[in-house]
C-alpha positions, 0 to 999 in steps of 0.5 A: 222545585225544579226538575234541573238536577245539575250541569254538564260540561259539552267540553269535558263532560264534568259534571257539577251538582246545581248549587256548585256553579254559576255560568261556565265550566270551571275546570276547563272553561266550556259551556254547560247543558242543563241536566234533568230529572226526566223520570219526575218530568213526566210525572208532570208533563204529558199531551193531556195537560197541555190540551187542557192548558189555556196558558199560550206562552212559553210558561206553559212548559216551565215543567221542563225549564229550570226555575223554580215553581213559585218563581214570578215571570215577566208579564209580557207574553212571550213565545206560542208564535204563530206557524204559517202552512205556505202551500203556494211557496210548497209548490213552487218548490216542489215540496210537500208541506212548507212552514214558516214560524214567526218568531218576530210576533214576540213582544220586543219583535224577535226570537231573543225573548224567550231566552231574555225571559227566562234569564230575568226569572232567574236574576230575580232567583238569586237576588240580582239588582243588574242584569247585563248582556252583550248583543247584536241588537235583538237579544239586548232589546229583549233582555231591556224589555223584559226587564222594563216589565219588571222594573230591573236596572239593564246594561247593555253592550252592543256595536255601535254598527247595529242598526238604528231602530235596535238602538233606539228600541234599547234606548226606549226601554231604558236600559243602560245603552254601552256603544262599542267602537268594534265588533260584537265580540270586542262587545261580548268581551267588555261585557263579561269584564264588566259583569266580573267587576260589579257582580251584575247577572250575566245573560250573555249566549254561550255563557250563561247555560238557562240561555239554551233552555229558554231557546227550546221552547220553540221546539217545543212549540213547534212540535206542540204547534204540528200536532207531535209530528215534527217536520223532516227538516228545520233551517235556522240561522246561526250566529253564536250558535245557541239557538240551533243548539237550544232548538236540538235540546228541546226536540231531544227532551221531547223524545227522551219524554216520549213525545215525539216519535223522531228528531228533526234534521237542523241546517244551520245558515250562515252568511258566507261573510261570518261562516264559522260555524258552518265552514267547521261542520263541512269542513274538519269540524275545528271552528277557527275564529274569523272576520265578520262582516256580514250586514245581517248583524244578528249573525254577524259573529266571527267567534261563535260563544256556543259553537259546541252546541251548535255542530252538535245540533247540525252533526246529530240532527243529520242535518247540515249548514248552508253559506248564502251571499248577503245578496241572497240574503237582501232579495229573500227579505221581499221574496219571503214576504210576498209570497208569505205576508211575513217581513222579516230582518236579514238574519231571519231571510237568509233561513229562507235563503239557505233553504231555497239554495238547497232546494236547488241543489236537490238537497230536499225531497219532494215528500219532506215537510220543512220549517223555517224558523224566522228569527225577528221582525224587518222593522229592526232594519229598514235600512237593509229591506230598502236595498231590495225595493224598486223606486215607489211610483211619485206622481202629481195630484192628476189621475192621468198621471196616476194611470200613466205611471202604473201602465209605464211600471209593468201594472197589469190594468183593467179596461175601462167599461 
């Protein structure tokens, strides 16, 4: 059986017994945190098991998410990403320890499938046939992979401006692909009319409460990953705001457990051209709706759906949020891998371009280790890597010309012997 015991409220604090709801809050509309049986939990999860589990997927931790024990899951493997050391870019700025987490080695190239996975398993609980999601891009590309893998229908709702690789990798899974002529958000809204209509299962973030548990695995992995000792701070960038919130969740399940002996700090990173959440944690804490037009589009959300969860993470955590210019963003793509080998897609560069803003305004101590939880692959957008590049050198088929071109660039050449 699940250890999920029932559903709270983050608005009212209501609480709602497990077979009583089915996605939102129903006295007042708020999202809801999973509850569990903890004192159960740790009958059945402890260090010991998890050294000799040779199961490196997110299911090695199905004892703290919310599905049953019998319950299938999709094949693909999904999470136990790997954790990079990056000691020269620790130097560089003057840091004890710097990590990085690639979550863009996810199946479908992106943090989304650990949610996405976790969402088929319990479609596939009550008997669903459809299963829809709004989306940016990537969160819809893992739900139509995931259920690739499993053979269940998919639609999809996404703006028409996502990126193009994201489309097509939709497309190629062979979900139901709805282009929406506007933002995200009109996205979303399309998308719970249409799951209201025709009864299909509702992945969408903010509405559907498993989406939070699904997010946590990284925490867990991260703490897993670093041996139970967690790093001082965690940058994550932030859309709708359930992956911070998701990441806060399981950091705090893992000390409610006893397993780690403190929480990290989160920092939440958005792009000054969708700043909601971020304006609302440095600000009076009220999230007021606004225009997004940043051309990181997994963040470009002007109406976060799990905003709550989200300043909790960052106003709990001690942590904070950073704003970066969508320059910033471009150029941290190439810095980042250059310096790490990782190629990652805006969204994800600008956790690098928030942390490296703080490390210049002296906002981290030389002693701290810190993570930076990179969220998708840069082969979801090509078309904003390329802004960053220089020219490739064009030369004729003539080694003179070939030695010429990479002396004129700046190319450091040997002498000839």
């Amino acid at each position: 059986m699940s250890n999920a015991i029932g559903f709270q409220c983050v608005e009212c604090a209501r609480r709602f017994t497990v077979a009583e709801i089915e996605y939102v809050c129903t006295q007042c509309g708020g999202n809801l945190d999973v509850l569990y049986d903890y004192e159960k939990m740790a009958t059945q999860f402890d260090k010991a098991r998890l050294a000799a589990d040779r199961n490196f997927t997110m299911w090695r931790y199905r004892a703290l998410l919310p599905m049953e024990d019998s319950s299938p899951v999709p094949p693909l493997t999904v999470g136990w990403t790997p954790i990079y050391d990056c000691p020269a870019l620790a130097a560089h700025f003057n840091l004890k320890q710097l990590f990085i987490k690639d979550d863009g080695r996810n199946p479908t190239a992106s943090f989304k499938d650990r949610p996405s996975a976790l969402a088929v398993v319990k479609a596939q609980e009550v008997g669903a046939q459809v299963i829809t999601t709004a989306s940016s891009g990537n969160a819809g590309c893992a739900l139509a992979g995931m259920c690739a893998s499993v053979g269940m229908p998919a639609v999809v709702f996404v703006p028409a401006s996502a990126p193009a690789a994201k489309i097509a990798q939709l497309q190629i899974y062979g979900a139901r692909v709805v282009l929406v002529e506007g933002s995200y958000d009109e996205a979303y809204d399309l998308c719970l009319q249409a799951a209201r209509t025709y009864g299909w299962y509702q992945r969408s973030t903010g509405v559907n409460p498993f989406m939070t548990e699904g997010k946590k695995t990284a925490a867990l992995e991260i703490s897993e990953q670093l041996h139970w000792q967690v790093p001082d701070k965690i940058f994550v960038s932030v859309g709708d705001g359930c992956i911070i919130g998701g990441l806060w969740k399981g950091f705090c399940d893992l000390e409610k457990l006893g397993m780690i002996e403190r929480l990290p700090q989160l920092i939440g990173v958005q792009s000054e051209k969708a700043s909601a959440l971020v304006d609302a944690i440095n600000g009076d804490g009220v999230v007021r709706e606004s225009a997004a037009a940043t051309l990181a589009d997994s963040i470009n959300v002007g109406r976060p759906r799990d905003a709550t969860k989200a300043l909790r993470a960052m106003r709990e955590s001690q942590g904070g949020g950073v704003t970066v210019s969508d320059e910033a963003i471009i150029e941290s793509i190439g810095k980042l891998a250059c310096a790490t080998g990782v190629f990652v897609e805006p969204a994800a560069a600008a956790a690098f371009a928030g942390f490296a803003k703080w490390c210049e305004a002296g906002q981290i101590k030389a002693d701290e280790r810190v993570l930076l939880m990179l969220t998708g692959n840069g082969l979801k957008d090509i078309q904003a890597a390329q802004q960053a590049l220089n020219a490739p050198l064009r030369v004729r088929p003539n080694f003179a010309e070939v030695e010429r071109a990479l002396a004129d660039s700046g190319f450091s050449l040997p002498h000839a012997h």
